[in-house]
Every structure is written in structure tokens, then in C-alpha cells.
ZAMARGU-4260 file (C-alpha; in steps of 0.2 Angstrom, whole numbers, plus 5000, padded with zeros to 4 digits):
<rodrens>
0) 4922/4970/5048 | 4919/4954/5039 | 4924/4938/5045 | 4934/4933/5027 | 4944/4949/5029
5) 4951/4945/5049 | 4951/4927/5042 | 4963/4934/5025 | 4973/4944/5037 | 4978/4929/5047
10) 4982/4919/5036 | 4994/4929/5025 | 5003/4933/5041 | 5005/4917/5044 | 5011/4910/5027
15) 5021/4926/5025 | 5031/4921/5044 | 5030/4904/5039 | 5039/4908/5024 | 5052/4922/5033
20) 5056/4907/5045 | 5060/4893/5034 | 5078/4893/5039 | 5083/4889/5055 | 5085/4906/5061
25) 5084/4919/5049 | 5086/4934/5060 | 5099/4928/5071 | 5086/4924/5085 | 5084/4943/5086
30) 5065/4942/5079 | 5052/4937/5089 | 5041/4923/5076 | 5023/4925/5086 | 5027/4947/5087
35) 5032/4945/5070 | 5015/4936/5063 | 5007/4948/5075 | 5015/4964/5067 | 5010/4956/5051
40) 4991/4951/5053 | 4990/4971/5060 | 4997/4980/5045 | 4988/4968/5033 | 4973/4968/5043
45) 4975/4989/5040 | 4977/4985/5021 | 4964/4976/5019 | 4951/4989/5026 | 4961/5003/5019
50) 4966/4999/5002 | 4956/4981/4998 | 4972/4974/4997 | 4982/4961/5007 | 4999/4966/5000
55) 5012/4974/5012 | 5028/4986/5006 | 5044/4985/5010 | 5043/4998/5021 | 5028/4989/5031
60) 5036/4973/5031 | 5052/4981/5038 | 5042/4990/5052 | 5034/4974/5057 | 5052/4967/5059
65) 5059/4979/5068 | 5044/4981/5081 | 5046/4961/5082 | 5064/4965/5088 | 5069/4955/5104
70) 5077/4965/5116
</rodrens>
């Protein structure tokens, strides 16, 4: 695997949490931030290799959240 492609991965999960967290506290505290661009990096990451994309669903993006879930 290419460095650019880990590199894209990380970075779109990071500006895509960065973006999901720009209120104070968007999930009501019930989302873990760092799981969240974890999940995120993962699922892109996954894209990337997959499909040679970096774009997500709303499917993907609501599994991410939901494994990022605090209990």
C-alpha cells in the first residue's frame, strides 16, 4: 500500500471529524471523537483500496458512528 493512500485516508477522517465536531457537542457526548476518526480512517482507508475512492455512504458513515458509541 502506498504511502499517499494511508496518508488520504488520514486525512479525510480527520477533516470529516473535525467537521462532524464543530459544535460543541454534536452527539450529545455519546460519540467518541478519536473512535469516530478511527472508524473513519478504516472505512475510507477500505475505499480507497477497493473502489479508488475516498468518499464514504451514508450507510458507512453511520456505522462508523455507531461503533464510535460510548457506552
Amino acid at each position: 500500500m502506498r504511502q499517499s493512500t494511508i496518508d488520504t485516508a488520514k486525512y479525510w477522517a480527520k477533516t470529516g471529524t473535525d467537521i462532524l465536531f464543530t459544535d460543541e457537542n454534536p452527539f450529545n457526548g455519546t460519540v467518541s471523537k478519536e473512535s469516530l476518526e478511527e472508524k473513519l480512517y478504516c472505512q475510507i482507508l477500505k475505499n480507497l483500496v477497493d473502489h479508488n475512492t475516498a468518499e464514504i455512504s451514508e450507510q458507512q458513515l453511520q456505522i462508523c458512528i455507531n461503533e464510535s458509541t460510548i457506552n
